[in-house]
C-alpha positions in Angstrom: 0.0 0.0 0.0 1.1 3.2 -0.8 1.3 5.9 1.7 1.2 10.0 1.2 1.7 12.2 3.8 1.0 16.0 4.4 2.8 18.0 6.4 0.7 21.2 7.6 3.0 23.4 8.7 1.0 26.2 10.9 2.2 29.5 12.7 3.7 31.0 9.9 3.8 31.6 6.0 6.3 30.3 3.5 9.7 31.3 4.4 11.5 33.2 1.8 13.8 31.7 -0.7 16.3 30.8 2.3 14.3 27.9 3.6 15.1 24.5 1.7 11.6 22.0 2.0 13.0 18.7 0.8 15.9 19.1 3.2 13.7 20.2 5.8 11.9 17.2 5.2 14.2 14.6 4.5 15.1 15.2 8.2 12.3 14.6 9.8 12.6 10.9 8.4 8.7 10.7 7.6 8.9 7.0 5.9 6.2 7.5 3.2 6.3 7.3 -0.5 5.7 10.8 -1.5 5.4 14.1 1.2 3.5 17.2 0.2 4.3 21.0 2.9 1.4 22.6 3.3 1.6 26.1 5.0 -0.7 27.6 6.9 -0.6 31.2 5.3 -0.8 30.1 1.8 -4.5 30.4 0.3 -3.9 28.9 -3.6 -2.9 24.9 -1.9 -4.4 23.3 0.9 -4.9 20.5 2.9 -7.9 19.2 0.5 -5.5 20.2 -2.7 -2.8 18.1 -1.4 -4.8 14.8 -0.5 -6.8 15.2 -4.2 -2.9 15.5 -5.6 -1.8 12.7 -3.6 -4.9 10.4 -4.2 -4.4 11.1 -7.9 -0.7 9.9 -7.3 -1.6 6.7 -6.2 -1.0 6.7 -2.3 -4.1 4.7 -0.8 -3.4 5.5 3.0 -3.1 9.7 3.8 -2.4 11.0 6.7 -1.9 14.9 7.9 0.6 15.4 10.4 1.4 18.9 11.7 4.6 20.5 12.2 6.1 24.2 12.9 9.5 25.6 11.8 12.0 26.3 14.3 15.0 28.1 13.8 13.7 29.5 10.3 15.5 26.5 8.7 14.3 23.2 9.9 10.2 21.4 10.7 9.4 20.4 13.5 6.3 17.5 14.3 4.0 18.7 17.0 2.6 14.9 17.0 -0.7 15.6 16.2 -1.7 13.6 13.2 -5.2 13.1 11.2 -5.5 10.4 9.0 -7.6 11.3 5.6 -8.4 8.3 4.1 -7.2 4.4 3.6 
């Protein structure tokens, strides 16, 4: 079974060009087979966008975990997850 997972970052918009999102992510070691960063400022992709664009992907199981970003550079999980279908 596939597995997406979508990381809503809340507290803050999109940092500007200095913050790097795969890196960011790669080091939080989320073991899934594709991640979407959602964040909580930005109105044109959400939550819904990212599990229709995962769904469409392939990944049967989809769950939202949230995170903040601490020291401008790196994502933090709060450990609060929601888990949107599968």
């Amino acid at each position: 079974m596939k597995t997406g997972v979508i990381v809503y970052v809340v507290g803050m918009e999109r940092p500007d060009g200095v913050f790097d999102e795969r890196g960011a992510v790669r080091a939080l070691g989320i073991k899934a087979d594709r991640v979407e960063v959602i964040f909580s400022g930005e109105s044109h992709f959400d939550i819904m966008d990212a599990w229709w664009l995962l769904t469409v992907k392939g990944m049967q199981s989809v769950v939202c975990m949230i995170g903040e970003i601490v020291n401008r550079s790196d994502l933090k999980l709060t450990g609060r997850e929601i888990r949107l279908c599968g």
